[in-house]
C-alpha positions, 0 to 999 in steps of 0.5 A: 230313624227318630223321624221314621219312628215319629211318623209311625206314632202318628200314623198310629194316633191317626189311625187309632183315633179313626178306628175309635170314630168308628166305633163310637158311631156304631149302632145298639142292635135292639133285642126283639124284646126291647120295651119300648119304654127304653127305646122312646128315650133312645136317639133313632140315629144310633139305634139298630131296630132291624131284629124287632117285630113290626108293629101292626097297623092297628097297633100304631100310635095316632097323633094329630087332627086326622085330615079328610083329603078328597084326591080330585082336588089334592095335589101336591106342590113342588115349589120354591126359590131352588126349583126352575120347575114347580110341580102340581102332582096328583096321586096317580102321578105318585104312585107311577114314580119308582118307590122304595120300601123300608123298614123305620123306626118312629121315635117320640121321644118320652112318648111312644114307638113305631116300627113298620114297614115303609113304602114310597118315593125319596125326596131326591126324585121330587129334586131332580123333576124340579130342577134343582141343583143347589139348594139348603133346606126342604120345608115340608108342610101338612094340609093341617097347617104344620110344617117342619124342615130338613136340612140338605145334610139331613137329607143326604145322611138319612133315608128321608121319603114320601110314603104311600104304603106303611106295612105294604097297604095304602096308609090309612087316613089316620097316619097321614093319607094320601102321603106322609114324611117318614124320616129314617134316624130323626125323631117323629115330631118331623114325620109330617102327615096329610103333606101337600107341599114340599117347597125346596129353599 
């Protein structure tokens, strides 16, 4: 009977110590009328934006060089020592691939907030046409000399794609035409714009 009891109790330890994982993980649902100087100190991983209106696109926040790309000669490049293809993509290539639209909230963390309408392609689609079956990171960089990178748990936990579309139209030259990393749940210092490599380590 003690051991009975025992295994009870522990049970239950076990079982309450998950429930309160649980809750612990759970998102803060924002009202429709959260400032947004509250939010851009918030951490988009633990932040439910679903119930706020979407900004327009005249109302979105510039960053950065704005990149002029003449699409005869742009490609982008899928390249890197995980890949057993590497990959030259023109635009029309993109806009052929099965796509994905969401809505995203960019968070630059003591600056400003963005929440729109994403359309385009998942990383995944760009491993699979490449080959690649084991990998770590992606490096993904910009025609404006920046890069950032993403780990291979960052990009199975979250909805990281390559967007066409912001707010259902092609994205204007400022936010990063003709693609652009929109990274759900990290903060936007890794949102690359103008991206023209994405190179699979």
């Amino acid at each position: 009977m003690k051991h009975l009891i025992y295994i009870i109790v522990v049970l239950g330890l076990l079982l309450g110590g998950l429930n309160f994982s649980i809750l612990a993980q759970e998102k803060q649902i924002l009202a429709p009328d959260t400032p947004d100087e509250e939010i851009m100190h918030m951490n988009p991983q633990m932040v439910d934006p679903s119930q706020l209106p979407l900004d327009s696109i005249e109302d979105l926040n510039v960053t950065g060089t704005v990149q002029t790309i003449d699409l005869v000669t742009w490609r982008l490049h899928i390249n890197g020592k995980a890949v057993t293809k590497e990959l030259s993509l023109t635009y029309d290539d993109l806009l052929q691939m099965e796509m994905i639209t969401k809505k995203s909230i960019l968070i630059c963390p003591g600056f400003f907030v963005d929440y729109a309408e994403w359309t385009g392609i998942p990383l995944q689609t760009f491993l699979k046409q490449a080959g690649v079956e084991i990998y770590e990171r992606i490096r993904v960089a910009s025609g404006d000399g920046y890069s950032t990178s993403f780990t291979r748990e960052e990009i199975e936990k979250n909805t990281i794609f390559l967007a066409l579309k912001v707010n259902g139209v092609t994205l204007p030259p400022e936010h990063g035409f003709p693609v652009r990393i929109v990274a759900d749940g990290i903060y936007g210092g890794q949102w690359v714009k103008w991206v023209d490599t994405i190179e699979i380590q």
